[in-house]
N, C-alpha and C positions, 0 to 999 in steps of 0.2 A: 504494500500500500504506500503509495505516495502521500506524504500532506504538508502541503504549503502555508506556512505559518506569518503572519506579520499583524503589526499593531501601528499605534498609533504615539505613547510613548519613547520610541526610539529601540535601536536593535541592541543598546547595552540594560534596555530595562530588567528589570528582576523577574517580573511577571513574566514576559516571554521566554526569559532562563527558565524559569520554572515551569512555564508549561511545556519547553522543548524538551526536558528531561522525561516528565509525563510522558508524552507521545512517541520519543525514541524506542520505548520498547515493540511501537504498535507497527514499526513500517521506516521507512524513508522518511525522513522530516527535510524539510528543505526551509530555511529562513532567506526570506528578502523583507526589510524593515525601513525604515526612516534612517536616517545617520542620528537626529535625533527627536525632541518631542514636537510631537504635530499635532498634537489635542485642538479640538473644534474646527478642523479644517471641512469636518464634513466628505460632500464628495468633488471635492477640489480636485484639478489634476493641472501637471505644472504644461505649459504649451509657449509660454515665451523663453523658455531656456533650456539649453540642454539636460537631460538626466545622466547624471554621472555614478553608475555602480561601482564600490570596491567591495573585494573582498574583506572578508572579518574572521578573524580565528578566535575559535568559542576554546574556554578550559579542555572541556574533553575533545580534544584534536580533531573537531571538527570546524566545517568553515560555512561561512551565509554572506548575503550579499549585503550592505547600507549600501541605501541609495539617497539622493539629496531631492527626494520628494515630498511629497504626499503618503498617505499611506492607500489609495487607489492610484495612485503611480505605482507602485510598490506591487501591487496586486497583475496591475497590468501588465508594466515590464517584466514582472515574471514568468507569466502566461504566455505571450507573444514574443519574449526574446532571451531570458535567460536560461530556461528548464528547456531540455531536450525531450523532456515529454512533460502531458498534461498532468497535472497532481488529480489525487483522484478525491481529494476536498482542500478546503480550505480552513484554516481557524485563526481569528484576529482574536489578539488578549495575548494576557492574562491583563487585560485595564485597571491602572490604579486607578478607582473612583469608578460609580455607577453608571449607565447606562439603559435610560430609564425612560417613558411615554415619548414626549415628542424632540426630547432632549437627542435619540436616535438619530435625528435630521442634520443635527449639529458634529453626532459621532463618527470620528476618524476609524475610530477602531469597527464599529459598523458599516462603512464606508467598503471599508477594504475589505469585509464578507460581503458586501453587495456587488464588490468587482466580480466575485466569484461568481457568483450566480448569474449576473450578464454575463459572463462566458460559459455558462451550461453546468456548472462543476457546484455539488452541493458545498454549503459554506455556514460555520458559525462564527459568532463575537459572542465573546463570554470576558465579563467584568467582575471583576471586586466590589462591590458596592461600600467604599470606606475609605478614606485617603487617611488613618489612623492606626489602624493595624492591619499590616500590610502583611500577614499570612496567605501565602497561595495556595496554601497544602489543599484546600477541602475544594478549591476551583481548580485547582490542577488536575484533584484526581478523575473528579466529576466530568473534564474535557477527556480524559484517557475513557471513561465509560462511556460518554457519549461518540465517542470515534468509532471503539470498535463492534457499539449498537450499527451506526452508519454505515460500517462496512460490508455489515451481512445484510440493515434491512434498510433499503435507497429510500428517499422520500420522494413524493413525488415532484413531479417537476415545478407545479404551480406555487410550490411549500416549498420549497427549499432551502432555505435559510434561518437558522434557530438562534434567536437573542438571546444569549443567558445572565445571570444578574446571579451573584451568589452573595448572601448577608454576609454582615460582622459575626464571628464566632463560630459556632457550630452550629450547622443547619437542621433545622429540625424536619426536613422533608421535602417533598416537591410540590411546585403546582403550576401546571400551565396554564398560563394568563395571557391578558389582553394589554395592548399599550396604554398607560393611564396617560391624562391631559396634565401638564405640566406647565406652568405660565412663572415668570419671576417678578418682583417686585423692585424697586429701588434698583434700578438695575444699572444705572448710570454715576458712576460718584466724580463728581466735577472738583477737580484743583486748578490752583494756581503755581507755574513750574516759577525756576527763581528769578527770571526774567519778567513775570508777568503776564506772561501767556497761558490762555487758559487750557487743561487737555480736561482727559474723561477714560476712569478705569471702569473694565464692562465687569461687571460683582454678579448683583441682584439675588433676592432671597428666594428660593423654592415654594410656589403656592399652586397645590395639588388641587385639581377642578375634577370634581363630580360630575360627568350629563346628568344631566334630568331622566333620560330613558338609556341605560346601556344598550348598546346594540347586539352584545353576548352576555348573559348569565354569566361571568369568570370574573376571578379578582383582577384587579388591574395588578401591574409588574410592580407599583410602588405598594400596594397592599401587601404582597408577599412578601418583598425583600424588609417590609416593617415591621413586620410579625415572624419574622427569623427564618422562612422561607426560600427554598434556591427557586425564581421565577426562571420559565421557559418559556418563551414567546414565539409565536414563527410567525417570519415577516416576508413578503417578498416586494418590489420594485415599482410593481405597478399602481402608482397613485390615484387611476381613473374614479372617479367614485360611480360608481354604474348606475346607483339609485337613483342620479341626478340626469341619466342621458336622456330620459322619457321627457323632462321639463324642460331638460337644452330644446330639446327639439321644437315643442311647444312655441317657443318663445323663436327661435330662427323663423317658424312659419309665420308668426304674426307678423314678422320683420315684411313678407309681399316679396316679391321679386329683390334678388341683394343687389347692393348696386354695383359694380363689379366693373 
């Protein structure tokens, strides 16, 4: 088994040491990462500059590639120019800090499982949910089972890609959920630098939103990982909202002939 690893942290983070060690027993591990942290890039990819891959030599005498991108550059140039063949998945993490409702939009480390899966190839992100205690042991092991479940049983193509969020501590179980709504508060904090000039550092406080009507009976991802919970979520690409095509359309006919 091939599996192609990268994050969003950078290729010397600890979390991805940790999870490379996990997965070495499972197959081929092949690392292509950031040179270094690229958190909230999203699904950025770099197109006014070169990509410059080196090699990296890991302790146990193996080697991976940093590259001075993105980490869907990372995903990409893997796929299409460094690996002599295709990996037969993908996994971004071991992320310090959570990855959680729409906060995913913003995630590097989820970015680069989404590269995955716009090339065909099933793909996880799996996060630490904690920038405090930085133990990977119970998300490392959890990516070693979830792998070599993947191995034997494919998911299907529309499903493809599995978010994972693992608590502080020791987890008390699983539950596959839904993406909760996520908004921040105070999100802007304005200074003055020594000159005079005014900038702005992006903060803002976490405020979890309830809908009115869930659209699935499931706990959202931030329910779980609050209640000690490893949240599983499967997400894929396509943003269309379908419920809404019947009213698009509605509304284009009222328009009469477009003007064109």
């Amino acid at each position: 088994m091939r599996i192609l690893i990268s994050n969003d942290d950078g290729i010397q983070a600890e979390g991805l040491i940790k999870l490379k060690q996990a997965l070495d027993p499972l197959g081929e591990v092949l690392v292509v990462a950031p040179d270094r942290e690229r958190s909230g890039t999203g699904h950025g990819i770099t197109v006014h500059k070169p990509l410059r891959p080196k090699q990296v030599n890991f302790n146990d005498g193996t080697t991976g590639w940093s590259v001075n991108g993105t980490p869907a550059d990372c995903v990409k140039l893997a796929i299409e120019a460094l690996l002599d063949k295709t990996p037969d998945i993908v996994i971004s993490g071991i992320n310090r800090g959570a990855n959680l409702g729409t906060d995913v939009l913003y995630s590097g480390t989820v970015s680069a499982a989404i590269e995955g899966i716009i090339n065909g190839i099933p793909s996880v992100a799996i996060s630490l949910a904690t920038y405090e205690n930085k133990d990977f042991k119970y998300a490392a092991r959890f990516a070693a089972r979830v792998v070599s479940i993947l191995s034997k049983n494919k998911l299907q193509s529309g499903c493809s890609l599995i978010n994972i969020n693992i608590p502080q501590g020791s987890p008390k179980g699983v539950k596959v959920t839904r993406l909760g709504n996520r908004r921040y508060e105070n999100v802007f904090h304005k200074r003055i630098d020594p000159r005079g000039g005014v900038y702005y550092w992006m903060a803002g406080e976490p405020k979890d939103m309830i809908p009115e009507k869930p659209i699935l009976d499931a706990d959202t991802d931030f329910d779980a990982v609050n209640n000690g919970f490893i949240s599983v979520t499967p997400l894929h690409f396509d943003l269309t909202y379908f419920n809404g095509i019947g009213e698009m359309e509605k509304i284009i006919g009222l328009m009469g002939e477009p003007l064109l």
